[in-house]
C-alpha positions as CSV (number, residue, x, y, z in Angstrom):
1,X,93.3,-25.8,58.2
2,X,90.1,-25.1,56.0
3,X,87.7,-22.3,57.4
4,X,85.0,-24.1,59.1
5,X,82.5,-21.1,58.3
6,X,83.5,-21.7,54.3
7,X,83.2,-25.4,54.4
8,X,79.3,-24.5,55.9
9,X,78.6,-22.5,53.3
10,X,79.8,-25.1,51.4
11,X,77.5,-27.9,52.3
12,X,74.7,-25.8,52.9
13,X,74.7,-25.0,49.0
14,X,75.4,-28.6,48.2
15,X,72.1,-29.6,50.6
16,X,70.3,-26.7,48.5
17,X,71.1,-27.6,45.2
18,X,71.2,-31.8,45.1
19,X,67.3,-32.4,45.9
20,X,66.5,-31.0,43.0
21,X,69.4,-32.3,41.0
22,X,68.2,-35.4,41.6
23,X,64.8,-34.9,41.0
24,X,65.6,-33.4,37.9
25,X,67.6,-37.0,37.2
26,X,64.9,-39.6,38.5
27,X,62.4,-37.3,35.6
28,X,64.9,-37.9,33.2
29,X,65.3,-41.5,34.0
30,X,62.0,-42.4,34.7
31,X,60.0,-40.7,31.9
32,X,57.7,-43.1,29.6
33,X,60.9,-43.0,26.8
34,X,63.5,-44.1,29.4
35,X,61.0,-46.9,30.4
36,X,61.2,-48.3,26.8
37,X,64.6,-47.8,26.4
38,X,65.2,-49.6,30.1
39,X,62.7,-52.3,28.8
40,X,64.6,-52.8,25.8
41,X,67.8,-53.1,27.1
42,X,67.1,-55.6,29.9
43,X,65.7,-57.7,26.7
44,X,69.2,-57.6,25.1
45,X,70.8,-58.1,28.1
46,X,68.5,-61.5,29.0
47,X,68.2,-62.7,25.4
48,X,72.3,-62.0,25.2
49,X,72.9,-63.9,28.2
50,X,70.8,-67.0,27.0
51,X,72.7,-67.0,23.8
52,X,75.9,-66.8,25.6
53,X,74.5,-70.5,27.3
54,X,73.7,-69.5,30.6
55,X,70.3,-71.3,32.1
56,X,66.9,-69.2,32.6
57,X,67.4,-68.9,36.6
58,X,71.0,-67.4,35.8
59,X,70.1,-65.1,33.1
60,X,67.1,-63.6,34.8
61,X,68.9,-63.3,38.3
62,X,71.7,-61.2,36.3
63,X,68.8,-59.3,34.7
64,X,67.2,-58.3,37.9
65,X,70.7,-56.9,38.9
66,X,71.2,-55.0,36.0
67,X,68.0,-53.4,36.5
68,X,68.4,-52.7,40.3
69,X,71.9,-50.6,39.0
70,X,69.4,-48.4,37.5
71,X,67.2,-47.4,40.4
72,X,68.0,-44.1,41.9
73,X,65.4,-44.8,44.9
74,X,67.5,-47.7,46.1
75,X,70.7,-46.3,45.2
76,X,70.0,-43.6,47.3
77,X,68.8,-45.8,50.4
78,X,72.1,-46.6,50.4
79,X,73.6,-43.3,51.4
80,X,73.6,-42.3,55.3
81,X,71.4,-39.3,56.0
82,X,72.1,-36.1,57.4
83,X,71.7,-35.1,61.2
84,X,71.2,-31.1,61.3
């Protein structure tokens, strides 16, 4: 059986280290460049869908899901939180 002291040293580096990870990834994905890029590729993704026949409601109601899949914030609502 694991050492339970080890495993709390563990986690209490992992609960150090992952705030800032992810702030470090919500920069990165939410700097002015990404917001083009993001912006560009939902455009692909709606015009795409259109050309593949699908109506307007469809395309844009698989375009808001494709954008949702890149929201860290509400990704992140979705994980439970710790109770020290």
């Amino acid at each position: 059986m694991p050492d339970p002291e080890k495993i709390k040293e563990i986690l209490d580096v992992v609960a150090e280290k992952v705030p800032g990870l992810l702030k470090e990834l919500s920069i990165i994905l939410y700097s002015p460049e990404s917001a083009k890029q993001y912006a560009t590729a939902a455009a692909i993704f709606y015009k795409e869908l259109k050309n593949a026949g699908m109506s307007e409601s469809e395309s844009y109601e698989l375009t808001s899901q494709y954008l949702s899949t890149l929201n860290i914030g509400k990704m992140m609502k979705g994980f439970p939180k710790s109770h020290d």
